[in-house]
NURO-435330 format. One record per atom (N, C-alpha, C): z, x, y; residue in one letter. Coordinates in steps of 0.02 Angstrom, whole numbers, plus 32768, in hexadecimal, padded with zeros to 4 digits. Last residue first. Layout:
residues N
ZXYa/...
//
This chain:
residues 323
83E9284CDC79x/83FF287CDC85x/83A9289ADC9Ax/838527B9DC8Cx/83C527D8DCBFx/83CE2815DCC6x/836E27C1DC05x/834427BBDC4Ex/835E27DEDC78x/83E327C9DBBEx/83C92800DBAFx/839227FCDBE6x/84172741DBD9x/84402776DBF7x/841F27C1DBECx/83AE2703DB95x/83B826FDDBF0x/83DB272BDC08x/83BD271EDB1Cx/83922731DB3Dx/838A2724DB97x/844B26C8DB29x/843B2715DAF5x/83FF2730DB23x/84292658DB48x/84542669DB6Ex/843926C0DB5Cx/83D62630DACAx/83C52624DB08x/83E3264CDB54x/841C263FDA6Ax/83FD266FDA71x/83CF2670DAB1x/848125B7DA80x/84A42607DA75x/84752646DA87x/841C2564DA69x/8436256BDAA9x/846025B1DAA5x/84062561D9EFx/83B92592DA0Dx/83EE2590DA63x/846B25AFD97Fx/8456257AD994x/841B259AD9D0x/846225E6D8D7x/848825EDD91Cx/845325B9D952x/84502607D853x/8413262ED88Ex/842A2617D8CAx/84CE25D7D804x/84A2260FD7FFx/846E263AD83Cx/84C5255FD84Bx/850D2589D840x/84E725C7D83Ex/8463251FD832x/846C2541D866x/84B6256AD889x/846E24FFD7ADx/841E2525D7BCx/84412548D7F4x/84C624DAD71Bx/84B924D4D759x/84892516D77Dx/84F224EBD690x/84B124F4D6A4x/848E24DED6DCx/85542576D65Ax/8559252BD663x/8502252BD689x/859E25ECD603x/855A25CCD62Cx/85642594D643x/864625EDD5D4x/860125F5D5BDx/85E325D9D5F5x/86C825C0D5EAx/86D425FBD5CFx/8681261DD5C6x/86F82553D623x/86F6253ED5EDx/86E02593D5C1x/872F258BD6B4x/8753257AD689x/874A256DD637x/86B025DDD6D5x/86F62604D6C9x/871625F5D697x/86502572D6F9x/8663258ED6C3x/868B25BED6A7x/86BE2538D752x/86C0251AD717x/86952536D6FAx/86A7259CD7C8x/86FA25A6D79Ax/86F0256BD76Fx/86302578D7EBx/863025B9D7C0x/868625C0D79Ex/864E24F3D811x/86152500D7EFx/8620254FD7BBx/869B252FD887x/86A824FAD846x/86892503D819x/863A2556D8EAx/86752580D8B7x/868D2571D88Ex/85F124ECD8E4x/85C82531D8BEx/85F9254ED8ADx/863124BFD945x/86182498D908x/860C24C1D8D7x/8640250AD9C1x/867124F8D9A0x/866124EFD95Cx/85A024EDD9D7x/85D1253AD9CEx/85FA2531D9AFx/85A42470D9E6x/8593248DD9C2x/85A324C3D9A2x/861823E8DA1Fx/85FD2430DA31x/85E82458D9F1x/85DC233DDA3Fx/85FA238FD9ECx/85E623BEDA1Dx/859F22D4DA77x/85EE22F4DA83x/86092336DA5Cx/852A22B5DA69x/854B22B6DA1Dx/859922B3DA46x/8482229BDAB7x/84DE229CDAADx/84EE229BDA79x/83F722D9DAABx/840522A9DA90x/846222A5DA8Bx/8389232ADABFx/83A22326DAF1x/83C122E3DAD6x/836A2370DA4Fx/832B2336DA51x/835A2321DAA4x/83B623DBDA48x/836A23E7DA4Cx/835023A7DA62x/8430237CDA14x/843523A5DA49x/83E723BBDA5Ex/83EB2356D983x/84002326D9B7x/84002350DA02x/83DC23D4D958x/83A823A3D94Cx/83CE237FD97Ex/846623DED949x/84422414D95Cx/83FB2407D981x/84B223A4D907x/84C5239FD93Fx/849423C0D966x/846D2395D87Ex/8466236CD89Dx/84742372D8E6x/84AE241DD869x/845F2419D86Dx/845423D6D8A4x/85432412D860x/85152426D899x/84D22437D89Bx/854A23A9D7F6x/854E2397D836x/852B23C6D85Ax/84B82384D786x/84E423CAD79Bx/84E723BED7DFx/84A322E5D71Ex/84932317D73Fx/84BA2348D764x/85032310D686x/84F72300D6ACx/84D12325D6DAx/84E02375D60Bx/85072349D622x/84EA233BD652x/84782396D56Ex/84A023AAD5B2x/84C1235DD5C2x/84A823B3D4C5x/84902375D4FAx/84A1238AD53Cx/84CB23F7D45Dx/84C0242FD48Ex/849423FAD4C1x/8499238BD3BEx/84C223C9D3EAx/849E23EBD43Ax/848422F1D3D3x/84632326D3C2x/84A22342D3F7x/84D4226FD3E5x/84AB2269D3A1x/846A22ACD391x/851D2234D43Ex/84D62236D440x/84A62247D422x/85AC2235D455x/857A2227D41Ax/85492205D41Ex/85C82281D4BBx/85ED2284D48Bx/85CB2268D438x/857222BED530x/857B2286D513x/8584228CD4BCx/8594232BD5B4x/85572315D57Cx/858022E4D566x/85D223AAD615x/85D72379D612x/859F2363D5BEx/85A523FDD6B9x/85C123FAD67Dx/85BE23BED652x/85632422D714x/852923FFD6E4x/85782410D6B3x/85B0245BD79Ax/8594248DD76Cx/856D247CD722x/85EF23C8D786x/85F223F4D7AEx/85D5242AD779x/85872326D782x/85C32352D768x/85B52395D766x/8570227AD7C1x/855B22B9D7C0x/858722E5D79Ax/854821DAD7F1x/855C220CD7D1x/8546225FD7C6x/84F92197D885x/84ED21DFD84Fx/852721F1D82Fx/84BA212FD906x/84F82151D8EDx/84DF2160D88Fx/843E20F3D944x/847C211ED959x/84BA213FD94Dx/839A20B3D91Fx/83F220D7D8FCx/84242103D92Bx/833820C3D93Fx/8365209DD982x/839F20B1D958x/82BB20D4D900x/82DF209DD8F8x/83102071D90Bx/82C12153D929x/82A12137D942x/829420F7D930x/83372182D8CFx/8332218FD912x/83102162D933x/82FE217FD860x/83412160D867x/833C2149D8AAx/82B821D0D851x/82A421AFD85Dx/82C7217ED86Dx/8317224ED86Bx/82DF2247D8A8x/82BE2203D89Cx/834D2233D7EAx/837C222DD81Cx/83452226D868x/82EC2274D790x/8305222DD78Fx/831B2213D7D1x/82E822F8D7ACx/82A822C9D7C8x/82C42271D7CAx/836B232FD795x/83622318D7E1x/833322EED7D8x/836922FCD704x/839122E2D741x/837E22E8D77Fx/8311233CD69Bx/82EC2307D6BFx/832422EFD6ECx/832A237ED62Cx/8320239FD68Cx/82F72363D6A9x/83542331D5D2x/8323234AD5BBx/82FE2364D5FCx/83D1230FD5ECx/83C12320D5C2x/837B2354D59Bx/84112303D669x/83E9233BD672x/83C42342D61Bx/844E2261D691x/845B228DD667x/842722B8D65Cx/849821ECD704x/845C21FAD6E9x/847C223ED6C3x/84C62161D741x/84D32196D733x/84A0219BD706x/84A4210DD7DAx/847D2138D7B0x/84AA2173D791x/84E32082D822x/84E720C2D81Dx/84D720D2D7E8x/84B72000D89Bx/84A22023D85Cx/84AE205ED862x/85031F78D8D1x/84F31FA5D8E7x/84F91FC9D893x/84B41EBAD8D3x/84D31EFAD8B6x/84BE1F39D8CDx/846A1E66D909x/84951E88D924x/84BA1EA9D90Ax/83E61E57D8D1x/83EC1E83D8ECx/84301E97D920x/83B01E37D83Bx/84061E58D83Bx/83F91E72D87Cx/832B1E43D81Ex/83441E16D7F5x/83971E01D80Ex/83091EB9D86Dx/82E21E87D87Dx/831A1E4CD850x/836A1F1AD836x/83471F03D864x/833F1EB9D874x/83341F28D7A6x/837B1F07D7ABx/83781EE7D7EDx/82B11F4ED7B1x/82BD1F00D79Ax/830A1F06D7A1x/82D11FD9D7FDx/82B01F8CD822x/82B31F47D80Fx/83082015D78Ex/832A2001D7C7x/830E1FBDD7EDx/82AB2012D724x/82E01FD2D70Ex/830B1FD7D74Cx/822B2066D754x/821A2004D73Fx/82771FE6D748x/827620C6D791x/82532092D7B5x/825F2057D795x/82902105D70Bx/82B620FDD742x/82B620BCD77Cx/82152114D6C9x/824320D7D6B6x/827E20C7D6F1x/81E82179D713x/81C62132D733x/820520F3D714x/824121DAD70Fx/823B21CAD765x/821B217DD752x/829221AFD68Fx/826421DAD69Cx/825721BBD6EEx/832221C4D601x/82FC21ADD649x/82C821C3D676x/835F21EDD594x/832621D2D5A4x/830021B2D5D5x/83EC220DD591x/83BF2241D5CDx/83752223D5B2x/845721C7D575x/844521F3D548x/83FF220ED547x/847E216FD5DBx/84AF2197D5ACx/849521C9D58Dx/84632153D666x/84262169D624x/84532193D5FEx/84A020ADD69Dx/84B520F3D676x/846C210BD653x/84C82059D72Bx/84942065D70Dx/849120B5D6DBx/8537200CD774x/8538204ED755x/85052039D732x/85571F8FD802x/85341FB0D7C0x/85261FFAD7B6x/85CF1F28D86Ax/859E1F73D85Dx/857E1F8CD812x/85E21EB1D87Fx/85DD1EC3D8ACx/859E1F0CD8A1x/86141E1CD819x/86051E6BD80Cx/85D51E7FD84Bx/86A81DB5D834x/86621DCED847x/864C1E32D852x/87061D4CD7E8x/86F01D78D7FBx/86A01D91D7FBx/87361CF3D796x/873D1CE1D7D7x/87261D1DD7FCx/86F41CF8D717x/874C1CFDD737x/87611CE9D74Fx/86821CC9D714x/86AE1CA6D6F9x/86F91CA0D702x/86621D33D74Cx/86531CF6D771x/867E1CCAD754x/864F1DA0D6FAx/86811DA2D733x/86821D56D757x/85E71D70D6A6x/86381D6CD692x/86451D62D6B4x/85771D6CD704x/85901D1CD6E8x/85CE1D0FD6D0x/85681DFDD712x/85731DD5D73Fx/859A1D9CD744x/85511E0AD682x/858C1E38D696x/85921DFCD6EAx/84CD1DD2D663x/851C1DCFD642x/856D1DE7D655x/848D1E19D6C1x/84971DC4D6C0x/84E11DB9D699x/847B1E79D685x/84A91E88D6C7x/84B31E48D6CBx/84461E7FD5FAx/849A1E99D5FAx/84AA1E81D647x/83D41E4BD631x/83EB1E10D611x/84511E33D621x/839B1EBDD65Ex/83A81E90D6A6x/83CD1E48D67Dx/83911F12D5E9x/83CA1F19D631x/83C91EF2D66Fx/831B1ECBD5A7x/83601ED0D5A1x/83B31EECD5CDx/82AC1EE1D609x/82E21E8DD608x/831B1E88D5CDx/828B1F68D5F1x/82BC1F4DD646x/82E51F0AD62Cx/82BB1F96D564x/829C1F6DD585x/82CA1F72D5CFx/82F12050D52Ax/83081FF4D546x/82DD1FE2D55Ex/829C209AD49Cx/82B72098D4E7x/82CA203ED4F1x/832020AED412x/82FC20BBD430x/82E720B3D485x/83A020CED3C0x/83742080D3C8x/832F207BD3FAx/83D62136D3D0x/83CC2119D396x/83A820D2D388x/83B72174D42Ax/83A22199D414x/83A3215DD3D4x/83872105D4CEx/83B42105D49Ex/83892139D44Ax/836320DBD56Fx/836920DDD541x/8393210ED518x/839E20A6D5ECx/836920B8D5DDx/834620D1D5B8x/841D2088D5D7x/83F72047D606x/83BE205FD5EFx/84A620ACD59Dx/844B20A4D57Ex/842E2087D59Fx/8507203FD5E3x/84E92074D5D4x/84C02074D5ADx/852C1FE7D684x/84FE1FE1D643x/85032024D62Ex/85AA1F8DD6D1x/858E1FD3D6BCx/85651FD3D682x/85E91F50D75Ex/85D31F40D730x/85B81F89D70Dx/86771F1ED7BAx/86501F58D7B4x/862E1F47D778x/86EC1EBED7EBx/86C21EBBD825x/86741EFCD81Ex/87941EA7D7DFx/87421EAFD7B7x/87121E9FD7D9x/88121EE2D811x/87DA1ECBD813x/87A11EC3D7F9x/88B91EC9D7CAx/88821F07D7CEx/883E1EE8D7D6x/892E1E7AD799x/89171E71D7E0x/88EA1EB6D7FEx/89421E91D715x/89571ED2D735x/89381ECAD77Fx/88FA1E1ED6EBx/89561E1AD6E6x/89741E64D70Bx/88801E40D6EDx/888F1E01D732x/88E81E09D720x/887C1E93D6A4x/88601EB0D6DBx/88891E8BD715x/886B1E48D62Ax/88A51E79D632x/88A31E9BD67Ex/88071DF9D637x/884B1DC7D643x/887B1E0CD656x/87AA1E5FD633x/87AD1E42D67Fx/87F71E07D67Ax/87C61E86D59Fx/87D61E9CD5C8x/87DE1E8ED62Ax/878C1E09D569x/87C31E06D56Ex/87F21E3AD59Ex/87011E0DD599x/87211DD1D5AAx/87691DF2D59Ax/86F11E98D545x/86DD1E8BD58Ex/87101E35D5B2x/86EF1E50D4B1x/87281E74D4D0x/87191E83D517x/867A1DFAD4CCx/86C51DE2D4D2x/86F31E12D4CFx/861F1E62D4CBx/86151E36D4F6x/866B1E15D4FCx/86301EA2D447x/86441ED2D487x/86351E98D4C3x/86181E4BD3E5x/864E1E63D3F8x/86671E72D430x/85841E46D414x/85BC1E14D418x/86061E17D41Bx/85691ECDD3F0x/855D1EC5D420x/85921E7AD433x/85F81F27D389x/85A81F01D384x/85AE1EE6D3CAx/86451FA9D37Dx/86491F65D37Bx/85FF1F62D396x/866C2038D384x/866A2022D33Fx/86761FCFD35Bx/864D2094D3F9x/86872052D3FCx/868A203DD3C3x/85D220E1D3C9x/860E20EBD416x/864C20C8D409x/858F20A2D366x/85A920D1D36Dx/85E020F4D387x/8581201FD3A5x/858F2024D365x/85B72063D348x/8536203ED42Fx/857B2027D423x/85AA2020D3D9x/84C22068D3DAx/84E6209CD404x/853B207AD3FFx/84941FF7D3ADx/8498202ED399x/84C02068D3A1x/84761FC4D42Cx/84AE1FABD3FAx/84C41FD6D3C0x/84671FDAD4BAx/84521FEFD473x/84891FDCD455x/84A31FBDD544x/844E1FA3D523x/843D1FB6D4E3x/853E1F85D54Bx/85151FD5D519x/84D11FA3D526x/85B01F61D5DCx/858A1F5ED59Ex/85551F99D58Ex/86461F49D631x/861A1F86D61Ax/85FD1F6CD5D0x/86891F27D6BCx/86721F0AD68Bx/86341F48D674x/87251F78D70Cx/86DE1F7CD6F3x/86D51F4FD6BBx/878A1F70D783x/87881F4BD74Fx/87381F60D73Ax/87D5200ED7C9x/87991FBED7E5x/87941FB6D79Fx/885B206ED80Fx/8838202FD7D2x/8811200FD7D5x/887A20FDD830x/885F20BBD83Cx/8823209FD827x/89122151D7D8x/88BC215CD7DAx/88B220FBD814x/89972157D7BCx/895D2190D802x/89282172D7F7x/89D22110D75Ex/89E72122D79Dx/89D22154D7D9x/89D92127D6D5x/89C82165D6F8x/89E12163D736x/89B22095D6ABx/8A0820BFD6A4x/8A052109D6C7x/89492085D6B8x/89662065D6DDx/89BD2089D6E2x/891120EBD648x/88DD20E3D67Ax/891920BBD6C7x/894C2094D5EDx/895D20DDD5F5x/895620F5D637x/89052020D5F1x/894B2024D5F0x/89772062D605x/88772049D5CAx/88A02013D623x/88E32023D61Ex/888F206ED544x/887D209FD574x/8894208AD5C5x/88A81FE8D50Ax/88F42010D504x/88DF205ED538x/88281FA0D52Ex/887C1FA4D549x/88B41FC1D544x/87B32006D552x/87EB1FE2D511x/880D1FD5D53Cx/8784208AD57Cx/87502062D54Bx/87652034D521x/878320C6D614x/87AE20B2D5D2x/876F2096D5BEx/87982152D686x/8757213BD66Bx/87882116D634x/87CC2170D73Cx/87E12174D6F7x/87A82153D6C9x/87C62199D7E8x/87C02178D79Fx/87D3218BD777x/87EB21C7D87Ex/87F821CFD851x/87FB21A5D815x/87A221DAD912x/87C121A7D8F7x/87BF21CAD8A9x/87EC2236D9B3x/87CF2225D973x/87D92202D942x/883E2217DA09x/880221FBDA1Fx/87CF2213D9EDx/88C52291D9FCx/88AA2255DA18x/885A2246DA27x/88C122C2D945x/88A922C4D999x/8895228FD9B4x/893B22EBD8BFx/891422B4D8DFx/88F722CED936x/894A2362D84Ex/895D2351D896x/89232314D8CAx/895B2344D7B0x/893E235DD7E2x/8958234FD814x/89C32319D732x/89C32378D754x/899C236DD78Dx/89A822AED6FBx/89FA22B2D716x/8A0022FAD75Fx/893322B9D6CFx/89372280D700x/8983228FD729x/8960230DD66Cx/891F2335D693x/892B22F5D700x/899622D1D616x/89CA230FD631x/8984231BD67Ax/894A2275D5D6x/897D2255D613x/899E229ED644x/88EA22B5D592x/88CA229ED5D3x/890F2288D609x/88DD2304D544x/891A2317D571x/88FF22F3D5A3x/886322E1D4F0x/88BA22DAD4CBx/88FA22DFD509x/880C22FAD4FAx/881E22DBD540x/885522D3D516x/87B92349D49Bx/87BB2357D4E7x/87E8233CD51Dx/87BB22EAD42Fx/87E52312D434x/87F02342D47Cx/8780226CD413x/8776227DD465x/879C22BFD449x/87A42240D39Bx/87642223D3ABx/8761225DD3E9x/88362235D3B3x/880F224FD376x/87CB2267D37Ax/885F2213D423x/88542259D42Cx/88412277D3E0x/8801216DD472x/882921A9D435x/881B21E7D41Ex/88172186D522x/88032179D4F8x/880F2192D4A0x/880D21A4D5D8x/8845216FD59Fx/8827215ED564x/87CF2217D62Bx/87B821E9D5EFx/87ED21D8D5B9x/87D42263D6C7x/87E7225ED679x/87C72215D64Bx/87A32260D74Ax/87C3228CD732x/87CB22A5D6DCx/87242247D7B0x/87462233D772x/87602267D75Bx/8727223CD855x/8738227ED81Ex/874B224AD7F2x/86DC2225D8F3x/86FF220FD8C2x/8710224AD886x/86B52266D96Bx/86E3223CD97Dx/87032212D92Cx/86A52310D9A0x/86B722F1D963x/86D922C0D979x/86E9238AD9D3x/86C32353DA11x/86C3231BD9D4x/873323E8D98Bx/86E723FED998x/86C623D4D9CEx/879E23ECD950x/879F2409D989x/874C2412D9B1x/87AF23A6D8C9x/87B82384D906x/87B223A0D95Cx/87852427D884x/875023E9D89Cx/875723A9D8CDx/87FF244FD882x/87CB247AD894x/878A2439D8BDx/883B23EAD81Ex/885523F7D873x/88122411D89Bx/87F523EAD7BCx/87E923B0D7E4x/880A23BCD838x/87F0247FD78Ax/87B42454D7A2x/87BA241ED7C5x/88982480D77Ax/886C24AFD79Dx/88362495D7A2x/8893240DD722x/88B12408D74Bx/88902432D77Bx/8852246ED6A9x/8838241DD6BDx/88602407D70Cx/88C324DDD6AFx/887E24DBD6B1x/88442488D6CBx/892E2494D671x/892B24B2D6AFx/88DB24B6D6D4x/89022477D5FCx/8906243DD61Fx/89072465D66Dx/889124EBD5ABx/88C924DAD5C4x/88CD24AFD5F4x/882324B0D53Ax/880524CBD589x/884224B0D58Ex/87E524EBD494x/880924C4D4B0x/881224E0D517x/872E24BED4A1x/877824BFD4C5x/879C24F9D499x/86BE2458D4A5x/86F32466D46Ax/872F2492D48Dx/86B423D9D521x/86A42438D509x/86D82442D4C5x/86AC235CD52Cx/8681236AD4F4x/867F23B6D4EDx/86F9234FD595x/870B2306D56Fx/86E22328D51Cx/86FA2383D5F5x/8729239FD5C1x/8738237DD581x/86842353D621x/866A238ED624x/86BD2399D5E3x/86AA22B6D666x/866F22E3D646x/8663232DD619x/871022F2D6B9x/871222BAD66Ex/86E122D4D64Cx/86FA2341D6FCx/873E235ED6DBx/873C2329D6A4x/8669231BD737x/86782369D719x/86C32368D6F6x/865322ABD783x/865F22A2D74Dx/867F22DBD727x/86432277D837x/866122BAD818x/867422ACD7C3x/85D22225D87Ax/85FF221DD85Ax/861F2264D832x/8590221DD928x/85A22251D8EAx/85DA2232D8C8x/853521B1D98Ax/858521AFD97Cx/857121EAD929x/84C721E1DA0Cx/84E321E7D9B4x/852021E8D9B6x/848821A9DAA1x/84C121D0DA8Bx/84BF21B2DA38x/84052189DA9Dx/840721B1DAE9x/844521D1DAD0x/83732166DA1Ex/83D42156DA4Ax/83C8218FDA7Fx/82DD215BDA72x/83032180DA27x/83442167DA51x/82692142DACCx/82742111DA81x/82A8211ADA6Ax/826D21B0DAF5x/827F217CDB16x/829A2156DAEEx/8204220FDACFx/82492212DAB8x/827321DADAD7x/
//
């Protein structure tokens, strides 16, 4: 176990993720109630919302009332997700969230066709124009993000040397600015990822990119997150999207009932066992976990919300030694 990080940075996705695709309708109060809740857990980031059209998104229609209602904590960092400039804009008029400039490309074009209704070229120069909109809101660009890195329902699986061409691209923009991409989002938007593909396209970013720092969001599509995430692991990955109680899936991914992301407190769970830092108190996590499915009203498909953590039953049976 040596090999593996010593501390996981947790990304908290569950209030974007997860309200972005429940049919609903889930009172703004309610969305507010999860992100506070979740700021109480050790949690050093929380996407909160998604600046996007509430034709398309109808989940996030209240995204500004939701950004206006929570209660900020010191020493958590708080995002926002856009896909436009008129989303940066919103995203900037909020006045809570902190801003890092993202360059964000599709390995499927297909997909982006879908997602964004623009073609891969397209989506290359609107990227350029957004880093001018980035550099006039003196907001750093310094983050790169692939999705579909690992493949795609409508185009099938990605080559590695197509996600090591998107990160070249994304590098060479920021370069052009005057800027330097520091960290990479590696996306399995739409849960084709398997422990080995995992491997092949972390190590060639790796080896090709190695001062970028790599975060794995990944998606339970097909229960393949934690294994993904262990291989993640042993790739030296240190930081995990995640979303609380597996809420969450992908808006158009092109089949019903898509899980979401991998399930913060599984992940926290798995990490804590492997003797691995997070800062999350678990306990805490799990209560979250069970007041979001409160909130959306049904199951959700987190594991250790349910059977409770083995340190809880650890104590359980020590105190039954004892007596």
């Amino acid at each position: 176990m040596s090999d593996l990080p010593s501390f996981v940075r947790v990304n908290e996705e569950g209030p974007r993720e997860g309200f972005q695709i429940e049919k609903g309708p889930i009172p703004t109060a309610r969305k507010i109630e999860l992100v506070d809740a979740l700021s109480e857990t050790g949690l050093s980031a929380i996407q909160v919302v998604s600046f996007v059209n509430p034709r398309r998104v109808p989940g996030m229609a209240d995204a500004d009332e939701v950004a206006r209602g929570f209660h900020r904590k010191p020493g958590v960092r708080y995002t926002a997700l856009w896909l436009n400039d008129r989303g940066f804009e919103r995203a900037v008029a909020a006045g809570v969230f902190d801003l890092t400039g993202v360059i964000a490309l599709t390995a499927s074009e297909a997909l982006l066709l879908r997602n964004q209704q623009r073609s891969f070229d397209e989506d290359l120069a609107a990227q350029h124009e957004m880093v001018k909109l980035y550099e006039r809101h003196r907001v750093p660009v310094d983050h790169g993000y692939v999705m579909a890195a690992f493949g795609c329902n409508f185009q099938g699986d990605i080559p590695p040397s197509k996600v090591l061409d998107l990160v070249g691209r994304i590098v060479d923009l920021a370069r052009e600015h005057h800027s330097e991409i520091k960290s990479l989002t590696l996306a399995d938007t739409m849960g084709w990822a398997t422990p080995t593909s995992i491997k092949r396209v972390v190590c060639a970013v790796r080896d090709r990119f190695p001062e970028l720092r790599i975060t794995l969001h990944l998606h339970d599509t097909r229960g393949m997150g934690i294994a993904n995430v262990y291989a993640g692991l042993e790739c030296g990955v240190a930081s995990f999207d995640a979303a609380v109680a597996g809420l969450g899936g992908c808006p158009f991914a092109g089949h019903a009932g898509a899980a979401g992301n991998v399930c913060t407190e599984d992940l926290v769970f798995m990490l804590q066992e492997l003797g691995i830092g997070t800062g999350v108190d678990l306990e805490k996590l799990i209560g979250v976990a069970r007041l979001a499915e409160d909130i959306v009203g049904h199951s959700l498909p987190g594991s250790v919300m349910k059977g409770g953590s083995l340190e809880s039953l650890r104590k359980r049976a020590q105190g039954h030694c004892l007596a």
